[in-house]
C-alpha positions in Angstrom: 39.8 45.5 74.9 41.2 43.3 71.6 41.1 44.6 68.3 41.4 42.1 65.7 41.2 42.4 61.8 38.3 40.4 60.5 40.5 38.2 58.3 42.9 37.6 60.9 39.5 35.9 63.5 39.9 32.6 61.7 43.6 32.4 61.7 44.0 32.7 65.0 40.8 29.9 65.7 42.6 27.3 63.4 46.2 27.6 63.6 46.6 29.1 67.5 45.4 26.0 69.1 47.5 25.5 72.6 46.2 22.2 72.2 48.1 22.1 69.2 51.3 22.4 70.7 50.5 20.4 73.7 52.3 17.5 74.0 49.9 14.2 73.9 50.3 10.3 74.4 47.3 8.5 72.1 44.9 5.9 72.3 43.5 3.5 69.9 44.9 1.8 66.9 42.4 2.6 64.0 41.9 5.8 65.0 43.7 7.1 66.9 43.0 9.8 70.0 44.7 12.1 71.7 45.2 11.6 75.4 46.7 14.7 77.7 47.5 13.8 81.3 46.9 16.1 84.6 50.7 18.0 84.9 52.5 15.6 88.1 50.3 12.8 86.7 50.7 9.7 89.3 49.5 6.8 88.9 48.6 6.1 92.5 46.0 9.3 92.5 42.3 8.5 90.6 41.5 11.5 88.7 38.7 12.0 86.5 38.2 11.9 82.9 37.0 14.3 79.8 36.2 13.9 76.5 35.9 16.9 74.3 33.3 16.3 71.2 34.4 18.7 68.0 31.2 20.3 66.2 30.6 19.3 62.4 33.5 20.3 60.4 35.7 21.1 63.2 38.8 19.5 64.9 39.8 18.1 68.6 42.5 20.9 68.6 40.1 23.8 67.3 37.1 22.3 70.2 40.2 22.4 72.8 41.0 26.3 71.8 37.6 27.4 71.2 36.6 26.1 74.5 40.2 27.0 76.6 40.3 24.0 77.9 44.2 24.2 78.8 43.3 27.7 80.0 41.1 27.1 83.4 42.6 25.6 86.3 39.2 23.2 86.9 40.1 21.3 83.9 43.4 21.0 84.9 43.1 18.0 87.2 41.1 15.8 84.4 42.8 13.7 82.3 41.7 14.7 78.6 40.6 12.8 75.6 40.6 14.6 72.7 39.5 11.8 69.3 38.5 13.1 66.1 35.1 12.4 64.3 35.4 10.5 60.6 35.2 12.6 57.3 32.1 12.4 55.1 31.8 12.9 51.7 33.0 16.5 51.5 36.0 15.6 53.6 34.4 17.1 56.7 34.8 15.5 60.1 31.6 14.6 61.9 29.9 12.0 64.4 27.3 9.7 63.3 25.5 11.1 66.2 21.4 9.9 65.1 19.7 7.3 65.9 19.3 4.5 65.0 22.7 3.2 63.3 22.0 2.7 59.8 24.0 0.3 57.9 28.1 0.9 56.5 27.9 3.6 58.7 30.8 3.8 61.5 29.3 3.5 64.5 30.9 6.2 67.2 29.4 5.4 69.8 31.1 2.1 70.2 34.4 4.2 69.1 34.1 6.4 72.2 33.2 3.7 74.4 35.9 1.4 73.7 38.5 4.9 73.5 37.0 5.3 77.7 37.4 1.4 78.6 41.2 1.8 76.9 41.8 4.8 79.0 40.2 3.4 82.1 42.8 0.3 81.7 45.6 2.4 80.7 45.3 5.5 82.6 44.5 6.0 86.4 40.6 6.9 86.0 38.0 7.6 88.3 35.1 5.2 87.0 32.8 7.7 89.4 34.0 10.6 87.4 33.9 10.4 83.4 32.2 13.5 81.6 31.6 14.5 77.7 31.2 17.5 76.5 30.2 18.3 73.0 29.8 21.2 71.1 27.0 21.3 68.1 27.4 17.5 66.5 29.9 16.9 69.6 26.5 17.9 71.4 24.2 15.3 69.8 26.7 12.7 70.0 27.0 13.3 74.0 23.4 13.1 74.4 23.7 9.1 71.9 26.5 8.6 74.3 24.7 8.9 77.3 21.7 7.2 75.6 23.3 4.4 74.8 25.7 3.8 78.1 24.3 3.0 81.4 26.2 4.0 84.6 29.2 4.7 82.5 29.2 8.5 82.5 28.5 10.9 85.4 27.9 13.8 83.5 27.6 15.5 80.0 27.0 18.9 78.1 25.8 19.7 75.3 26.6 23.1 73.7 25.0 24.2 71.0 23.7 20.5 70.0 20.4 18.7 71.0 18.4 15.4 72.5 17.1 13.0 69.4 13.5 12.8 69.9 12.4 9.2 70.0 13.1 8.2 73.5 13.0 4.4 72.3 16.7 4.7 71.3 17.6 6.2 74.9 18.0 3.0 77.3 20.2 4.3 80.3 18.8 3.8 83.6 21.6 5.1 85.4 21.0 9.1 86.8 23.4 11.2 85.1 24.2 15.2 85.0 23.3 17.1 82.0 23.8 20.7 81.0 22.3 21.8 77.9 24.2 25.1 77.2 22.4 26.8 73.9 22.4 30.6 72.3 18.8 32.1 71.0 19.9 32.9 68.3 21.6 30.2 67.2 21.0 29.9 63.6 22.4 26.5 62.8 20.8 24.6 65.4 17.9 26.8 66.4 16.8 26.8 70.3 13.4 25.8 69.4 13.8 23.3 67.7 12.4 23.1 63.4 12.9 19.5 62.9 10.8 16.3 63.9 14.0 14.3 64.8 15.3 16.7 67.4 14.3 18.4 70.3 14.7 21.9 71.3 17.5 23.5 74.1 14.6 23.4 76.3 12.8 20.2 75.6 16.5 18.4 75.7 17.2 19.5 79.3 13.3 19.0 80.4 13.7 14.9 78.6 16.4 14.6 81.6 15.2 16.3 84.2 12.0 13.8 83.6 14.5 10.8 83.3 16.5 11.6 86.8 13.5 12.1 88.4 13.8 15.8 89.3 11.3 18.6 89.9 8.9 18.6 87.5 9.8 22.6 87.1 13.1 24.5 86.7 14.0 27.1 89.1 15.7 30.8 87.3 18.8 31.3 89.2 21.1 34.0 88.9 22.2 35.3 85.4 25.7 34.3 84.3 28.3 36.2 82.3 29.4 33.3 79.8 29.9 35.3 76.8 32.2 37.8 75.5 30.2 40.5 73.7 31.0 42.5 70.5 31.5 46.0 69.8 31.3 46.4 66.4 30.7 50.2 65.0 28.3 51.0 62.8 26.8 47.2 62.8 24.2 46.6 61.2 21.4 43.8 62.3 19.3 42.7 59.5 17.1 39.3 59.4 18.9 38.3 62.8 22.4 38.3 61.4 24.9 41.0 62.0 26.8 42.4 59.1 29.7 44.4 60.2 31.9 46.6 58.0 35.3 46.8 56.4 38.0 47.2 59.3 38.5 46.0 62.5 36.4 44.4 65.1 36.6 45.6 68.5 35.8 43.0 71.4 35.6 44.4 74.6 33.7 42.8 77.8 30.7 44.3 78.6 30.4 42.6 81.6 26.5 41.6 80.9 25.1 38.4 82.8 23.1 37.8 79.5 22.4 34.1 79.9 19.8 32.6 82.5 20.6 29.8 84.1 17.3 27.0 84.8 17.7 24.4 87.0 15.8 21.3 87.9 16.7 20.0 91.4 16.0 17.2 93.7 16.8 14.7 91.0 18.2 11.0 91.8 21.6 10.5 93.4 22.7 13.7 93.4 22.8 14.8 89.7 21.9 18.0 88.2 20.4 18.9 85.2 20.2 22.5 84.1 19.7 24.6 81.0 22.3 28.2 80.5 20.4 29.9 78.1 22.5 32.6 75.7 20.4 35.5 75.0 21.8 36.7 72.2 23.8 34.0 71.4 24.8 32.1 68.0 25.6 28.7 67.3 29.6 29.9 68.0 29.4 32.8 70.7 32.4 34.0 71.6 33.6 32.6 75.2 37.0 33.6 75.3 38.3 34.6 78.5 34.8 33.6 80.6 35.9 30.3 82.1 33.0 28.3 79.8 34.7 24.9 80.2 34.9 25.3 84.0 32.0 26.9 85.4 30.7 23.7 83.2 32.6 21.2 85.0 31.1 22.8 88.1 27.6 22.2 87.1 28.2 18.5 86.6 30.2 17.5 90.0 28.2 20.1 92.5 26.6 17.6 95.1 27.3 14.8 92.3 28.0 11.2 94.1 31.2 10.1 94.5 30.8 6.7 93.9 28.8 4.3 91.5 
């Protein structure tokens, strides 16, 4: 059990990044990314690649922490690209993550693709083995990124982001994995989806299940135990949001296996395509300590080919 005061929550998610103190080597010249090798790297070993999408307003380094990604050994082996989104008026970082591109804007999805070819020249990559994960904007920009690549990626997830809904801007051919990881009650960007542009948790993992040729129906597996739930006395749940008060909050695990997993099967080459859905969840559910990052990571390679 942790017991944290209220005020102290957000200091520790922005200033107690490990990624923080990690040391990095960088990529690009513009803009430039930060690049964390497998500890022992040698050059003579392939080993495969992820990049880690921020959310809207957020950093590489707080993604990296919030996620614990230098926490789990299956992350360990990858080497890690960790780039930063550009700032918008309100000085907020953010991918331009909708199609189509409009004009002046900076196009990201060029960005990211140039940021893999550099590492993939630079860095001993696995062509076979390069996977995005994004989380909320990160999300939708995983989803343009795989929509706009072809045989480049093997896998993505999206975590609290969505699938764009004209399919006209989606041209990859290439089967790829996809795991759409989303809370219910995610009040930023609802799992049924309110807006014409975007689809909903459901209808984004169902759009690439169609696309890799899978079942046409998912299959319920077992539950998993993804997030870390709150204990907060005397809470108080009023239009969906909880409003705790003054004094500490007390986190303990519960040990629930509150999110469902769906999966469609039998897809092309190998790939997987599955939706974890958070009951309960928010757009930022608390997966500290719950191995998030790697139980991911095992989605995507499971059965996945080894070669393109």
């Amino acid at each position: 059990m942790r017991i944290f005061p209220i005020g102290l929550l957000s200091f520790l998610f922005l200033f107690s990044s490990p990624m923080a103190l990690a040391a990095f080597v960088y990529l690009g010249s513009d803009r430039p990314a930060a690049v964390k090798l497998p500890a022992h790297y040698n050059a003579n070993q392939k080993y495969p690649l992820l990049v880690i999408l921020h959310g809207y307003g957020s950093t590489a380094s707080e993604t990296g922490f919030y996620l614990e990604v230098d926490v789990h050994p299956m992350a360990a082996p990858y080497i890690y690209i960790a780039p930063e989104g550009t700032l918008d008026a309100q000085g907020r970082r953010h991918w331009n993550a909708a199609p189509p591109q409009e004009p002046g804007e900076v196009n990201d999805s060029i960005y990211l693709q140039e940021l893999i070819a550099q590492a993939k020249a630079t860095f001993s990559v696995d062509p076979a083995r390069i996977y995005v994960v994004g989380v909320s904007n990160g999300g939708f920009m995983a989803y343009r990124l795989a929509c706009d690549t072809d045989g480049l990626l093997a896998g993505i997830v999206s975590i609290a982001g969505a699938m764009f809904s004209d399919q006209s801007y989606c041209r990859t051919k290439t089967p790829i994995s996809v795991l759409q990881i989303h809370g219910t009650r995610d009040e930023i960007v609802p799992f049924e989806s309110t807006r014409p542009e975007s689809l909903g948790a459901l209808a984004s993992a169902q759009t690439w299940a169609q696309k890799n040729g899978c079942q046409s129906s998912a299959e319920m597996l077992n539950a998993r135990d993804v997030m870390l739930q709150p204990l907060i006395p005397g809470i108080v749940l009023a239009d969906g949001a909880y409003q705790a008060p003054p004094g500490p909050i007390v986190v303990d695990d519960l040990g629930a296996q509150e999110t469902d997993e769906l999966s469609w099967s039998a897809c092309a080459q190998g790939v997987n395509v599955g939706l974890w859905r958070v009951n309960g969840g928010t757009h930022v559910p608390d997966y500290s300590g719950k191995n998030l990052i790697g139980q991911a990571l095992e989605f995507l390679t499971k059965g996945t080919a080894t070669s393109r």
